[in-house]
C-alpha positions in Angstrom: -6.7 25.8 -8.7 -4.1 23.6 -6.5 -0.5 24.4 -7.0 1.6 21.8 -8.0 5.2 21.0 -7.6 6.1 17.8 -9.3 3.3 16.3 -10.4 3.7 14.5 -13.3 2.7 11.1 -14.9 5.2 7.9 -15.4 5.8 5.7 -18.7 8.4 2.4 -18.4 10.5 1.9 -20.9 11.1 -1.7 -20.6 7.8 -4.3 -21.2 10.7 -7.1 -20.0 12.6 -5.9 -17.2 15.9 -7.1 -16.2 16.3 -7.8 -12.2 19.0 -5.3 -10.6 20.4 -5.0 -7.1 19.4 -1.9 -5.4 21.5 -0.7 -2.2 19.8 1.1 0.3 22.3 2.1 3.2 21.5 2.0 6.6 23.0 4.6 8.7 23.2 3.0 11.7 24.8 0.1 11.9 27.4 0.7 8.6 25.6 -1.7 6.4 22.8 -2.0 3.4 20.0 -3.0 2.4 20.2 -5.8 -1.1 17.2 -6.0 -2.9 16.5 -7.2 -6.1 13.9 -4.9 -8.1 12.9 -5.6 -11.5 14.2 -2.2 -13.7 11.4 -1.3 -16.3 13.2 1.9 -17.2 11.0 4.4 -15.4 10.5 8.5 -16.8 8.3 11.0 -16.0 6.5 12.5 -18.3 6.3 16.6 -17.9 2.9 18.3 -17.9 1.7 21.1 -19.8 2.4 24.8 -18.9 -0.3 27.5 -18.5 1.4 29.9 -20.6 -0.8 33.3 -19.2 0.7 32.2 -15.5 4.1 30.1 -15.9 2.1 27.6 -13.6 2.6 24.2 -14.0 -0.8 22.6 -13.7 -1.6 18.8 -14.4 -3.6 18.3 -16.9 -6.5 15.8 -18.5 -7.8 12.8 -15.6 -5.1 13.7 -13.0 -6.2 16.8 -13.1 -10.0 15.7 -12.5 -8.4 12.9 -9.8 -6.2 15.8 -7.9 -9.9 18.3 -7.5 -11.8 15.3 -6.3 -9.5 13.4 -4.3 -8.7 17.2 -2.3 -12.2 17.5 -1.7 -11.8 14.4 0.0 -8.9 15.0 2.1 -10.6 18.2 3.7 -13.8 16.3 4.3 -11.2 13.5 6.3 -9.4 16.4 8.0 -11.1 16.1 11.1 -10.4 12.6 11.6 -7.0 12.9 10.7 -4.4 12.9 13.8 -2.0 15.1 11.9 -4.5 18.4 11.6 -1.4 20.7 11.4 -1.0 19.0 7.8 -2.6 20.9 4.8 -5.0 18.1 3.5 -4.6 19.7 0.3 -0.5 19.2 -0.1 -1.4 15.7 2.1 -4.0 15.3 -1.7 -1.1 16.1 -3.8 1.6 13.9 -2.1 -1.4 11.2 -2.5 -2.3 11.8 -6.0 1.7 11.7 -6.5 2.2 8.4 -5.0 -0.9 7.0 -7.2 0.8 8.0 -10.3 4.2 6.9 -9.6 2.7 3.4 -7.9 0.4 2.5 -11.2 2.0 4.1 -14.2 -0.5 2.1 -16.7 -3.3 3.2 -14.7 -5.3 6.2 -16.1 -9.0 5.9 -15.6 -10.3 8.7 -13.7 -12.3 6.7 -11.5 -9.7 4.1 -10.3 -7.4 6.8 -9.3 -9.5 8.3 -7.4 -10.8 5.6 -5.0 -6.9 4.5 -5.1 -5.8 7.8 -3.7 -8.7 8.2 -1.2 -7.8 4.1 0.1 -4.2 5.3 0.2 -4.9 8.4 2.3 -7.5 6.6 4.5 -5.0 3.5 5.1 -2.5 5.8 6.7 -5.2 7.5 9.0 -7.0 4.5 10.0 -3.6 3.0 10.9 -2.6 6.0 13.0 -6.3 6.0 14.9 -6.0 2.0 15.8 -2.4 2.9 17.1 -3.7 5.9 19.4 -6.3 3.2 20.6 -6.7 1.1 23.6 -6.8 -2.8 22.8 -10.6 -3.9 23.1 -11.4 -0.3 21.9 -9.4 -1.1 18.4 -11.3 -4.4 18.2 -14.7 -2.9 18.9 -13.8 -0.2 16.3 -12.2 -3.0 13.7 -15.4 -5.3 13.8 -17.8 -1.9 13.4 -16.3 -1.1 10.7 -16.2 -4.7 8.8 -19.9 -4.8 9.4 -20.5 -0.7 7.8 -18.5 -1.6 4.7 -20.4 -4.9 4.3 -23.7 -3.0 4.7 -24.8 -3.2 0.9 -27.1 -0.1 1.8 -24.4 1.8 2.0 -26.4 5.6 3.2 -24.3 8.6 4.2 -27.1 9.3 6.8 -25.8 7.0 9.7 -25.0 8.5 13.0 -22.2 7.4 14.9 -22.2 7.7 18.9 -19.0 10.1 20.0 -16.6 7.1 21.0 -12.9 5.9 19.9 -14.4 3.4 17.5 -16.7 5.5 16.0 -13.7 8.0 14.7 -13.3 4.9 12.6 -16.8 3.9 11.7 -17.7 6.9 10.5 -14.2 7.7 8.7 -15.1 4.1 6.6 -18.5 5.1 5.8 -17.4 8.6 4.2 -14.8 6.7 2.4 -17.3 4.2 1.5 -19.6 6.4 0.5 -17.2 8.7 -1.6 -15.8 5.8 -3.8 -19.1 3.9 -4.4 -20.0 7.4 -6.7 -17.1 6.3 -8.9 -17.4 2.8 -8.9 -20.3 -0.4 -10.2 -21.4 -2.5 -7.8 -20.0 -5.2 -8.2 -16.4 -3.1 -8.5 -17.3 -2.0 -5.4 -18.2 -5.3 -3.5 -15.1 -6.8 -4.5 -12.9 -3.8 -3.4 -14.5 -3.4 0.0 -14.1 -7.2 0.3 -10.4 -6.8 0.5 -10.7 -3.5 2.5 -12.6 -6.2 5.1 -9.3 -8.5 4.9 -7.3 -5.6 5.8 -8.7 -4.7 8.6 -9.1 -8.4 9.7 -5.4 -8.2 9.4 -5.6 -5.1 12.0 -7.3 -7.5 14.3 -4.9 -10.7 14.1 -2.0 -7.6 14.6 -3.5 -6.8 18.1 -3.7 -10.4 19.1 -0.3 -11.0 17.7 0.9 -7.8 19.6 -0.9 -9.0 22.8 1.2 -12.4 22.8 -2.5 -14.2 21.8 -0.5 -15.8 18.7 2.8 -17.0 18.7 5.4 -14.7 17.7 6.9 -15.9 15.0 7.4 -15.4 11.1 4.4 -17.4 10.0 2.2 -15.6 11.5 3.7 -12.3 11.2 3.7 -12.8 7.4 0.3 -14.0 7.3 -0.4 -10.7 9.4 1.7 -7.9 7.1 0.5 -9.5 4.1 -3.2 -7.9 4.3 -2.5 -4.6 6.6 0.3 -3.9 4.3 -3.1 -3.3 2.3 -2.1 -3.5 -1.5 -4.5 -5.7 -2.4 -7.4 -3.4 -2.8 -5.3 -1.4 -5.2 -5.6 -4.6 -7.7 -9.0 -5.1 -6.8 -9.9 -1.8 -8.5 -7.6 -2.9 -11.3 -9.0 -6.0 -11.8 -12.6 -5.3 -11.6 -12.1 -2.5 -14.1 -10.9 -5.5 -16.8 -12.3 -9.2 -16.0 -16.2 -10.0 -15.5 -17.2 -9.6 -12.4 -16.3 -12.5 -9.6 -13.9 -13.5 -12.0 -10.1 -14.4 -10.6 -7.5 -16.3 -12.3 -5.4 -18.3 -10.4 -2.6 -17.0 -11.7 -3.1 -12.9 -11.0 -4.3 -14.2 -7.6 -0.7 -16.2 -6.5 1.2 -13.4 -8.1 -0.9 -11.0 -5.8 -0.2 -13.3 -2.9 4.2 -12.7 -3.4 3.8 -9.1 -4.4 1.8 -8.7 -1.1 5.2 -10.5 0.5 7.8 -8.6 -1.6 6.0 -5.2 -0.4 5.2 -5.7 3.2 8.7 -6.8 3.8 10.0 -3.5 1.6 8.1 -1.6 3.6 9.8 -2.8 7.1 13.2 -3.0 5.7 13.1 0.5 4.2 11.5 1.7 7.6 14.0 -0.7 9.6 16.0 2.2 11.1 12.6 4.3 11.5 11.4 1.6 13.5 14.6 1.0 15.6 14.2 4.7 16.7 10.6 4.2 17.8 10.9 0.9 19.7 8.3 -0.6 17.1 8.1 -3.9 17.4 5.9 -5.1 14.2 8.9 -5.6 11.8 10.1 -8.5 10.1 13.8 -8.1 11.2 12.5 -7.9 14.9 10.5 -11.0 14.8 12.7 -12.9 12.4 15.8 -12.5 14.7 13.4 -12.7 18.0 12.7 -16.4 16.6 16.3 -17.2 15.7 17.6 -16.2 19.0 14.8 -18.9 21.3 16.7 -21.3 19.1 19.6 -22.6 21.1 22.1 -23.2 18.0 21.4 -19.5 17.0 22.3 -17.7 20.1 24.9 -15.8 18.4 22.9 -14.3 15.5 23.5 -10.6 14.4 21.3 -7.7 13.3 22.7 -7.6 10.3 22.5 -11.6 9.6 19.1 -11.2 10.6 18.8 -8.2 7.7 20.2 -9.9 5.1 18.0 -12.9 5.7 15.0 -11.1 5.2 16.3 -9.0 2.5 16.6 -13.2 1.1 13.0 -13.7 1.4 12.2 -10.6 -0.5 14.6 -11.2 -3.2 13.0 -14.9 -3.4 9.7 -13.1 -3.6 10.6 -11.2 -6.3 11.9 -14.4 -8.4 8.5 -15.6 -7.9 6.8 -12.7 -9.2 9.5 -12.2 -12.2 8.8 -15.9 -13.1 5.0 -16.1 -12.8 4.6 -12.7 -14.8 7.0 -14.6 -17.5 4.6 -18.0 -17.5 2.0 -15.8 -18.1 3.3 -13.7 -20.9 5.0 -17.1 -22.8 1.1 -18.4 -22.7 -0.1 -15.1 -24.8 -3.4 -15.8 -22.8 -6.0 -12.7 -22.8 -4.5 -9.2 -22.5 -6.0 -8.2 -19.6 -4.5 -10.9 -17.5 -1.2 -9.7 -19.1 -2.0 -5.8 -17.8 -3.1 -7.3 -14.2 0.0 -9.1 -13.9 2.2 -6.3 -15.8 0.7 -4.1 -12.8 1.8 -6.3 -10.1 5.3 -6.8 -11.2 5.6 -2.9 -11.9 4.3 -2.4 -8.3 7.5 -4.2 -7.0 9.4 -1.6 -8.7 7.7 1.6 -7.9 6.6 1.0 -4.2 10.0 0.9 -3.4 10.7 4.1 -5.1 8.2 5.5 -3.1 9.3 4.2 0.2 13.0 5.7 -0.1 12.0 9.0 -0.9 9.0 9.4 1.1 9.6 11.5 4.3 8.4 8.6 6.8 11.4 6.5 6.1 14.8 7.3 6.4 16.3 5.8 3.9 17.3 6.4 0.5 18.7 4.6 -3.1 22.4 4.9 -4.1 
């Protein structure tokens, strides 16, 4: 059995959270980060002790989520770039971020196609990176096509090439989540898993200077590779028919997608400073300010605090579209979707400052 430290499960406190200004500080420059995060009055909730041992074990469905999804991460492990890792602490430090991420979510099945997505969006990421342009594209459009393929067989055989690390990475992935998942679940998640990684592609054009470096399009970019959007698809398909999507869970999807992506480059701002990385919203935001002639004179940290504006206007929207929907007393599970989103806002950025990639952390 895995040993566990801190594995637990989450419960809010709050069904109508009041908006509060977190500070993250920013060591380098002597200034902070403003964000607005709705406050739903997160605890965890401790597991049960095997009394024969004094272990701490989790128990019930995250227990049954934690075996499978380790299984998993050692079948992955030689596709991974980071081999000196234990995939079975990597399993646990996924299984975590699950629970923390989706405290209302505890179906055995979602949670583990959520974990494995979460732990194969990090290594896919890290492959395309390590890859040479045309290679990432060859290896991008492969892979679009295998999870499209609705025959879906584990037998496929991949020549030994950059883009076929990928490929065949997808098609275990694939083929591991489709034994928890209907069909038509599974169509709809692997749809969104296809947008992702057509985001991946518009990234290497944008990065090559084939699109116009500018906020538009960098939004419209971060937006799908930030990949959250699969998460819901799970969530969704588990509660409405399939093909069914109500405008409303789909535009709040569309700002939580903002809200997190630009969470994710602030938080990782300073992280990305350090590694000359050039996909983040403050670089491109304040690359585009500064072409303009009036704005010659803009600062880093004007340039932070405008983006921290965008997220906190984000936010607003989501706050106020999860409200319009509530007010209607439509059908409940709209109300859990949306509830899901709006907690998402909340708990990704909980994740983000105390996860070891960043470098940043609450006050």
């Amino acid at each position: 059995m895995l040993w566990i430290d801190g594995l637990c499960e989450y419960e809010k406190r709050e069904e109508n959270p009041k908006i509060q200004r977190q500070i993250v500080p920013l060591k380098k420059n002597g200034g902070s980060l403003r964000l607005d995060i709705p406050h739903h009055g997160l605890v965890s909730i401790p597991l049960q002790e095997d009394s024969s041992s004094g272990n701490i074990y989790p128990t019930g469905s995250l227990k049954d989520v934690l075996i499978a999804h380790g299984s998993f991460r050692i079948a992955m492990q030689s596709w991974t770039q980071k081999k000196k890792e234990d995939p079975l602490e990597q399993a646990v430090g996924e299984v975590k971020a699950i629970s923390l991420f989706f405290p209302d979510v505890r179906s055995e099945h979602l949670r583990i196609c959520m974990a494995a997505w979460l732990g194969v969006l990090c290594t896919v990421d890290d492959l395309l990176e390590m890859m040479r342009p045309h290679e990432a594209e060859n290896a991008i459009l492969e892979t679009i096509a295998t999870l499209q393929d609705n025959e879906r067989n584990n037998k496929k055989i991949y020549e030994v090439s950059p883009k076929a690390t990928v490929c065949s990475l997808m098609s275990l992935f694939q083929n591991h989540c489709c034994q928890f998942l209907s069909d038509a679940a599974a169509k709809d998640f692997f749809r969104e898993i296809c947008t992702v990684f057509c985001g991946f592609m518009q990234e290497i054009k944008f990065q090559q200077g084939y699109l116009k470096r500018d906020m538009q399009n960098y939004m419209e970019i971060r937006t799908r590779t930030i990949g959250v959007a699969p998460f819901f698809s799970l969530i969704r398909c588990d509660l409405f028919p399939p093909d069914y999507y109500p405008d409303s869970i789909l535009a709040i999807q569309k700002a939580v997608n903002v809200a997190v992506g630009l969470q994710n480059d602030l938080v990782g701002l300073e992280k990305d400073m350090d590694e000359q990385e050039p996909m983040n919203a403050v670089f491109v935001s304040m690359e585009e300010l500064l072409r303009k002639e009036e704005m010659k004179g803009t600062k880093l940290a004007d340039t932070i605090a405008a983006v921290c504006s965008l997220h906190n206007c984000s936010i607003a929207e989501v706050v106020q579209m999860h409200q319009r929907i509530l007010q209607a007393a439509g059908e409940e599970s709209e109300i859990i979707v949306a509830t899901s989103q709006l907690l998402f806002t909340e708990t990704h950025l909980r994740w983000c400052t105390t996860a070891k990639r960043y470098r940043t952390h609450l006050e």
